[in-house]
KEBA-223153 format. One record per residue (C-alpha): residue number from 1; residue in three letters; x, y, z. Coordinates in Angstrom, 3 decimals. Each point is the difference from the previous one (the first is absolute). Layout:
REM residues N
@n NUM, res ala, X X, Y Y, Z Z;
...
REM end
This chain:
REM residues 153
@n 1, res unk, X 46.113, Y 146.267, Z -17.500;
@n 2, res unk, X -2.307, Y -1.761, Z 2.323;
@n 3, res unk, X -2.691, Y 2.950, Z -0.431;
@n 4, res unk, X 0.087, Y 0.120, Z -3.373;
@n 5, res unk, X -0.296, Y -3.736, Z -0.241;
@n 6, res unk, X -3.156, Y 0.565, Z 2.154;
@n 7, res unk, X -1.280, Y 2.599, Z -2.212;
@n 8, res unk, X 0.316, Y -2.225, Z -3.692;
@n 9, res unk, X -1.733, Y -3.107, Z 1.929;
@n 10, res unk, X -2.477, Y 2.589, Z 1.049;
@n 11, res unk, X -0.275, Y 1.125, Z -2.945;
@n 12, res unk, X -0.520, Y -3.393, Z -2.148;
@n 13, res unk, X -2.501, Y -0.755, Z 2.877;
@n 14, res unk, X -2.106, Y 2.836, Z -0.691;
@n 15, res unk, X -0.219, Y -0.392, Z -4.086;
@n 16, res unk, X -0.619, Y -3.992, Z 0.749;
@n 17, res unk, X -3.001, Y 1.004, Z 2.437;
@n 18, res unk, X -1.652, Y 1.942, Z -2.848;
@n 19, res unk, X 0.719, Y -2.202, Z -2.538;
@n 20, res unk, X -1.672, Y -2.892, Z 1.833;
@n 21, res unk, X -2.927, Y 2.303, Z 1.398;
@n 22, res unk, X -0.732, Y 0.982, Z -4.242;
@n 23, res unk, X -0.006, Y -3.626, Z -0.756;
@n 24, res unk, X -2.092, Y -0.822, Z 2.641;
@n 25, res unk, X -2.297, Y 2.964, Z -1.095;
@n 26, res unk, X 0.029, Y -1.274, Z -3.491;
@n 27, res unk, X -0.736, Y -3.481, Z 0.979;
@n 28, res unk, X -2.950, Y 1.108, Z 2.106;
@n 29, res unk, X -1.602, Y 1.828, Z -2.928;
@n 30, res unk, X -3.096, Y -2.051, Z -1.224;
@n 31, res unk, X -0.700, Y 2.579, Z -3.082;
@n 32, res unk, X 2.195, Y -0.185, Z -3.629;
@n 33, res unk, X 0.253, Y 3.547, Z 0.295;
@n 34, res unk, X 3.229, Y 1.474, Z 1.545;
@n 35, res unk, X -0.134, Y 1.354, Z 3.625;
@n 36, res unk, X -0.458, Y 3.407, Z 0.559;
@n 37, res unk, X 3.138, Y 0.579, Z 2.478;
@n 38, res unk, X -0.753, Y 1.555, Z 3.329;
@n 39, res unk, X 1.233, Y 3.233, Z 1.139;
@n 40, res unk, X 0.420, Y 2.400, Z 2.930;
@n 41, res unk, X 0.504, Y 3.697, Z 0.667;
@n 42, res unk, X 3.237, Y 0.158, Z 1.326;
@n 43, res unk, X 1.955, Y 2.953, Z 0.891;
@n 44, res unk, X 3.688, Y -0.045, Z -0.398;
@n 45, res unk, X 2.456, Y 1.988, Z 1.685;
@n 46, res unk, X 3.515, Y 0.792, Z 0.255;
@n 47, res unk, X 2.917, Y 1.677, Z 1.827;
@n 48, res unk, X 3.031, Y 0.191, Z -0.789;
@n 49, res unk, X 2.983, Y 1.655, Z 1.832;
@n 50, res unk, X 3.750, Y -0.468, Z 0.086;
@n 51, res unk, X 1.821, Y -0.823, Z 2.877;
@n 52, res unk, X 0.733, Y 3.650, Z 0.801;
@n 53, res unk, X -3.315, Y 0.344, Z 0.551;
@n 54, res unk, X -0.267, Y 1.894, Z -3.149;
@n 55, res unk, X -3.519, Y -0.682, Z -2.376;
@n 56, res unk, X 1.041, Y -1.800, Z -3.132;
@n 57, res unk, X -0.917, Y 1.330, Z -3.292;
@n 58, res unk, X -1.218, Y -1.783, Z -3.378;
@n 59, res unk, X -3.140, Y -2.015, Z -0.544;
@n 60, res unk, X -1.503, Y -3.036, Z 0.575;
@n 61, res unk, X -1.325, Y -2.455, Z -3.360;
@n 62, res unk, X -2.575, Y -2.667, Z 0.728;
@n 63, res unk, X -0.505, Y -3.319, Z -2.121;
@n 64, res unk, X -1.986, Y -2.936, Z 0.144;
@n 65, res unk, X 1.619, Y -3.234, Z -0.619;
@n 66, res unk, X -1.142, Y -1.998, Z -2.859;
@n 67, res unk, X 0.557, Y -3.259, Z -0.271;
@n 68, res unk, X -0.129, Y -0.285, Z -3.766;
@n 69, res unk, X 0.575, Y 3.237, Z -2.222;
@n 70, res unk, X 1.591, Y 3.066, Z 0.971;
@n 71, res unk, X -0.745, Y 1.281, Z 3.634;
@n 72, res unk, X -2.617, Y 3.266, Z 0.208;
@n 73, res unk, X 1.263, Y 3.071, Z 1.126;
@n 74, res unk, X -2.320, Y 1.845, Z 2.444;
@n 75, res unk, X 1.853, Y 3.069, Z 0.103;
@n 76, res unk, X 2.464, Y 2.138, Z 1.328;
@n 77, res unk, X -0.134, Y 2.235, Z 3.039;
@n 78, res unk, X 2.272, Y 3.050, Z 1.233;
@n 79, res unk, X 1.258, Y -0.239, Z 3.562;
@n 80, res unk, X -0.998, Y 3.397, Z 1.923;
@n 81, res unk, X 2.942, Y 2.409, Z 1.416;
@n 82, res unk, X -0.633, Y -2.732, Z 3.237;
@n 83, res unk, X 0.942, Y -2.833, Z -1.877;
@n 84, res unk, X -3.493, Y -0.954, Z 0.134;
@n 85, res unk, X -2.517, Y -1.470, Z -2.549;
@n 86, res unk, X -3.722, Y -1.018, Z 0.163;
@n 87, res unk, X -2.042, Y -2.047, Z -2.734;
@n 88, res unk, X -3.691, Y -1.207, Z 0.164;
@n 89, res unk, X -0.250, Y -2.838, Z -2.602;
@n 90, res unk, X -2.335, Y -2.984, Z -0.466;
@n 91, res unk, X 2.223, Y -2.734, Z -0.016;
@n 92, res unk, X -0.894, Y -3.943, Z -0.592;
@n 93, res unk, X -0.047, Y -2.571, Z 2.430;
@n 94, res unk, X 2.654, Y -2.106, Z 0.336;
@n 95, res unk, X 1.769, Y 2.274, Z -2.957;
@n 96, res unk, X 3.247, Y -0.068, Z 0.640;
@n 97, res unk, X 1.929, Y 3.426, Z -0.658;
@n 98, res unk, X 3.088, Y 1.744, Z -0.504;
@n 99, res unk, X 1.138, Y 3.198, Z 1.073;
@n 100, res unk, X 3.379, Y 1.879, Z -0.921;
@n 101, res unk, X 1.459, Y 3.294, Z 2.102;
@n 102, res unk, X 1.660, Y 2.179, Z -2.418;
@n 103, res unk, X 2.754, Y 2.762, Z 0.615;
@n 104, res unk, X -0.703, Y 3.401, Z -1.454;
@n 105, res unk, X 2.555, Y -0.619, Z -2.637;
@n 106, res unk, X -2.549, Y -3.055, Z -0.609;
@n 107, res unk, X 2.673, Y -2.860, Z 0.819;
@n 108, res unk, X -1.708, Y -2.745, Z 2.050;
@n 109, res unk, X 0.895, Y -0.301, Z 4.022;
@n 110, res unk, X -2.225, Y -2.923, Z 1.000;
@n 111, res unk, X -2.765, Y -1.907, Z -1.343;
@n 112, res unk, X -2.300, Y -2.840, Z 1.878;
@n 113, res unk, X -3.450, Y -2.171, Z -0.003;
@n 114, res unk, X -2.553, Y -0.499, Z 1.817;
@n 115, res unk, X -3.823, Y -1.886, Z -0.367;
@n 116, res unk, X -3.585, Y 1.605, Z 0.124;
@n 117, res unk, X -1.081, Y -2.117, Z 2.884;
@n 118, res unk, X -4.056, Y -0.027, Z 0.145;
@n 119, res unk, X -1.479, Y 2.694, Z 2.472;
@n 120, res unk, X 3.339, Y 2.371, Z -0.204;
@n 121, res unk, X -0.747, Y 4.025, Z 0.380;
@n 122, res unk, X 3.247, Y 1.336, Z -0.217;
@n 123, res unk, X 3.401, Y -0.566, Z -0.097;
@n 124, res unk, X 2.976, Y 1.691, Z 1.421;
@n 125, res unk, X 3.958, Y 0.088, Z -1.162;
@n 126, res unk, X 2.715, Y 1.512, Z 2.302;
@n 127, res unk, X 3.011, Y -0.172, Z -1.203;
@n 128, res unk, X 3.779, Y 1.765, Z 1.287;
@n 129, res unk, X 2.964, Y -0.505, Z -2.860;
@n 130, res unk, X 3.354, Y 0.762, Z 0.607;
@n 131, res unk, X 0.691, Y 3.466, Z -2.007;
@n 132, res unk, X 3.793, Y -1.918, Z -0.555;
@n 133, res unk, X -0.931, Y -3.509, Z -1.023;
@n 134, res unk, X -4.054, Y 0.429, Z -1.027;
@n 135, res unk, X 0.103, Y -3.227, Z 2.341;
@n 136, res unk, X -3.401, Y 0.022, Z 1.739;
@n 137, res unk, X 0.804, Y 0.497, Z 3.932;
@n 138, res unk, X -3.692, Y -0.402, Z 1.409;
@n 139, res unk, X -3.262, Y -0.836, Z -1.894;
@n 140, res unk, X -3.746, Y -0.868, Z 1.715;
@n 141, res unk, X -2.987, Y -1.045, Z -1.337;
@n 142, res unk, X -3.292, Y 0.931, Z 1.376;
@n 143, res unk, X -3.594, Y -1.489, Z -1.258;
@n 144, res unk, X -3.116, Y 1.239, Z 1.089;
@n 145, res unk, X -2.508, Y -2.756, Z -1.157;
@n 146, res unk, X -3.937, Y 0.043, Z 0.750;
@n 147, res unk, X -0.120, Y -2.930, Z 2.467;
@n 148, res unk, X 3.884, Y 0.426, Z 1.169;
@n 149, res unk, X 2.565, Y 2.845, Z 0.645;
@n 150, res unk, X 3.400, Y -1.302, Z 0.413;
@n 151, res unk, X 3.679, Y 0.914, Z -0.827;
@n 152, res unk, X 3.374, Y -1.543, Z -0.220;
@n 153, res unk, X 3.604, Y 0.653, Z -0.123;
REM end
């Protein structure tokens, strides 16, 4: 309960951050026009496994959250026969996106967010799921970022 707690408050933390560091983009603007939104070269990648050890099979979806309209799909990605996946996108700074893990029957195991922080290279997803309960057992994320290489739990 408490982790999951952690993970929501994380969570709203995260989408406040960007929210505040658009406005403050927008209020630094001097121009009429509209910004022109930063981006980076990121590449993405995944592995998946069960808690056998087994790879997991299905496919990976990618969307960027928008705050007004519909969100934008940025595709959909097949796991390898290692349960592994890897994407090279140009994502937007401070973007905040969505990505879905998908069985190969195409029902959804897990889904999460994360930001575009300025200066990130590449992002990495492990993730073990219990085969009985699709209940995630283990997950680390690793970011590689131009001035900074770092990881967490």
């Amino acid at each position: 309960m408490k982790s999951t707690l952690v993970r929501i408050a994380f969570r709203v933390l995260l989408v406040l951050v960007a929210i505040f560091a658009c406005a403050t983009m927008s209020l630094a603007q001097t121009s009429i026009a509209a910004p022109t939104p930063a981006t980076e070269s990121v590449t993405l990648t995944g592995r998946f496994n069960w808690d056998s050890g087994a790879a997991l099979q299905g496919s990976v979806s990618l969307f960027q959250q928008i705050l007004v309209g519909p969100n934008q799909s940025l595709g959909t990605w097949h796991l390898n026969s290692r349960g592994y996946v890897s994407v090279p996108l140009t994502l937007q700074v401070w973007g905040v996106y969505r990505f879905e893990l998908h069985d190969t029957a195409g029902s959804l195991l897990k889904s999460g967010v994360f930001v575009v922080f300025p200066s990130l290279l590449a992002g990495e997803l492990r993730v073990v799921i219990a085969q009985a309960t699709n209940q995630v057992v283990s997950a680390k994320f690793i970011v590689s970022m131009s001035d900074l290489i770092t990881s967490g739990p």
